[in-house]
C-alpha positions as CSV (number, residue, x, y, z in Angstrom):
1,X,-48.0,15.1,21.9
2,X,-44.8,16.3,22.8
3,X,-43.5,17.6,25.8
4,X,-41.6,20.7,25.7
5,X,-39.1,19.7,29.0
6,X,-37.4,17.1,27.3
7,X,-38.7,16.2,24.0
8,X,-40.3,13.0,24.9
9,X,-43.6,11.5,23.0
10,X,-46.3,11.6,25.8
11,X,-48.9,10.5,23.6
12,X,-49.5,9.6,19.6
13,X,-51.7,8.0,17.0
14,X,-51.8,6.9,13.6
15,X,-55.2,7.1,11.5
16,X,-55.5,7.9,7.7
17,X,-57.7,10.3,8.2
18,X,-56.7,13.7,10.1
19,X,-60.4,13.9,12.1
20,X,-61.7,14.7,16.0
21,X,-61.7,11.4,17.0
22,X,-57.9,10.9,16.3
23,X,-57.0,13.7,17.7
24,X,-59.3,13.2,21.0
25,X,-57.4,9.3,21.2
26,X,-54.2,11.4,21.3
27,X,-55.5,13.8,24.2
28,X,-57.0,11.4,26.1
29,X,-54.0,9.2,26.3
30,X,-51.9,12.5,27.1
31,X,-54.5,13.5,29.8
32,X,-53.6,9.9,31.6
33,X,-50.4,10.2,31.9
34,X,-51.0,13.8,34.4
35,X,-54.3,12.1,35.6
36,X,-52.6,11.3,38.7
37,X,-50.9,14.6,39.6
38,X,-51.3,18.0,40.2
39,X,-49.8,19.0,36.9
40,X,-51.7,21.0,34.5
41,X,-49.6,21.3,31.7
42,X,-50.3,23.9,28.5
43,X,-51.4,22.0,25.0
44,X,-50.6,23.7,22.0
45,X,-51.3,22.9,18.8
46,X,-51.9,24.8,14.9
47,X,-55.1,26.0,14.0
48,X,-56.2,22.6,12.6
49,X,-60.0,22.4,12.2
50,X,-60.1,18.8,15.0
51,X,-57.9,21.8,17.7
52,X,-61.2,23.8,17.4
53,X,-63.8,21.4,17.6
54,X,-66.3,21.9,20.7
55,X,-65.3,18.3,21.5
56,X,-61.6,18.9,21.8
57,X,-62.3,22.1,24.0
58,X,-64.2,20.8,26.4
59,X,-61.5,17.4,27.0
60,X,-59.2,19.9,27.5
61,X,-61.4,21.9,29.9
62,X,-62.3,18.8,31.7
63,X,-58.6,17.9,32.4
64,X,-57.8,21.6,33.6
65,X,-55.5,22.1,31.4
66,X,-54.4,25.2,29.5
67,X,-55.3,25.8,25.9
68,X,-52.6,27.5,23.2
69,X,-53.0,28.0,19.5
70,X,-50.5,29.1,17.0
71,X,-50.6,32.1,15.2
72,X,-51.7,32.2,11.7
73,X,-49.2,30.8,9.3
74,X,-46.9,30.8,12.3
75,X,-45.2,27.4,12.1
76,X,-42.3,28.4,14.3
77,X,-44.7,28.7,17.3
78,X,-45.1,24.8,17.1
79,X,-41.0,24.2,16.8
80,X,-41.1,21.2,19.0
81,X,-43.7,19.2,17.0
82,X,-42.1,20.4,13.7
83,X,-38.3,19.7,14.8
84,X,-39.6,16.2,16.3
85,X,-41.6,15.3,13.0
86,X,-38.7,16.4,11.1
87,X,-36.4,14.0,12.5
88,X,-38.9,10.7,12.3
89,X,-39.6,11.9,8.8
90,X,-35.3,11.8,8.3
91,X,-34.5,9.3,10.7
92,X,-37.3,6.7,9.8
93,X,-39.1,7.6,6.9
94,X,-37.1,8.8,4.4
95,X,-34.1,6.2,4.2
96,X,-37.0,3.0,3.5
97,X,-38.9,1.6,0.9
98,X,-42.8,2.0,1.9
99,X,-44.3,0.1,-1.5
100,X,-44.8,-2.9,0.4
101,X,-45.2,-2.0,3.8
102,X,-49.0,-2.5,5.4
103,X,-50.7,0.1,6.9
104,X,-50.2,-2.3,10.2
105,X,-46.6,-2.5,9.6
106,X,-46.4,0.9,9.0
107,X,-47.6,1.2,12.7
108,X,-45.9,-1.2,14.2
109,X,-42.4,0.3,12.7
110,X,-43.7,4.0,13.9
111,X,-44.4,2.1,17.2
112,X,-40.7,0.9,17.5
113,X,-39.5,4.3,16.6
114,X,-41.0,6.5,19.1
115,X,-40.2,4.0,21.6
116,X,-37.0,4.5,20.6
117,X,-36.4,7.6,20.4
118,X,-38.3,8.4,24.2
119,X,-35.6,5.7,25.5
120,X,-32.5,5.6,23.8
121,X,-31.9,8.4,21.5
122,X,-29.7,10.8,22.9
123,X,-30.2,14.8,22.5
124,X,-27.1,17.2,23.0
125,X,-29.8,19.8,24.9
126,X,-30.0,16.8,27.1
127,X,-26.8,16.5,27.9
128,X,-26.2,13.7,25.4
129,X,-29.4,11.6,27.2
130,X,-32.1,10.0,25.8
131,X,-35.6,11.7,27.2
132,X,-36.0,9.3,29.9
133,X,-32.3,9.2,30.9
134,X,-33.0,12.6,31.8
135,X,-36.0,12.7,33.4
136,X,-34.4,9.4,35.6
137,X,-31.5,11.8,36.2
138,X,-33.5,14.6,37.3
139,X,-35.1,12.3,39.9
140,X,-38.5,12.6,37.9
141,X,-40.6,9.6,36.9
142,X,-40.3,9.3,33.2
């Protein structure tokens, strides 16, 4: 999950396969972090078959928060999920040899990255802060 204010990973995981129960891990974990507060932030997501599922509908029902779907064949209307898996995919993924990484490595090293990237990797619509820099510069808990 990313969060469209500043970019930042509010909530991931990893499974091999693409099903409602990875998906639900994701939301539940996003759902924790605004458990506290009287936000009620918008989740978006494509058309994927787990975004549709009675079980994801009623989670996100549950937490009050609002539901949005892409269009169609619309990928633009998810830019912030495609521009942030665009740059793990050039900044980590590409430049390594996988052959003889373990699916735990793997995770680990995905890990490391988003942690990364939420903490010190700087964006220029940021003013040249990393997510959390700007949040803490905003006088908002990251």
């Amino acid at each position: 999950m990313i969060d469209c204010f500043d970019g930042m990973v509010v909530s991931w995981s990893i499974g091999t396969n693409p099903d409602a129960e990875l998906v639900n891990t994701m939301l539940d974990a996003a759902i924790e972090t605004v458990a506290d507060s009287n936000d009620r932030p918008v989740v978006h997501s494509d058309r994927g078959a787990h975004y549709r599922w009675p079980g994801w509908f009623s989670r996100v029902g549950q937490a009050r928060l609002t539901r949005s779907m892409s269009r169609k064949a619309c990928s633009p209307d998810n830019a912030a999920r495609e521009g942030f898996f665009g740059r793990l995919k050039t900044e980590m993924f590409y430049p390594r040899d996988w052959r003889a990484t373990t699916i735990d490595q793997f995770i680990q090293i995905l890990d490391t990255y988003i942690r990364w990237y939420n903490e010190r990797r700087i964006k220029r619509s940021l003013g040249y802060r990393s997510p959390i820099e700007y949040c803490e510069s905003l006088g908002l808990g990251a």
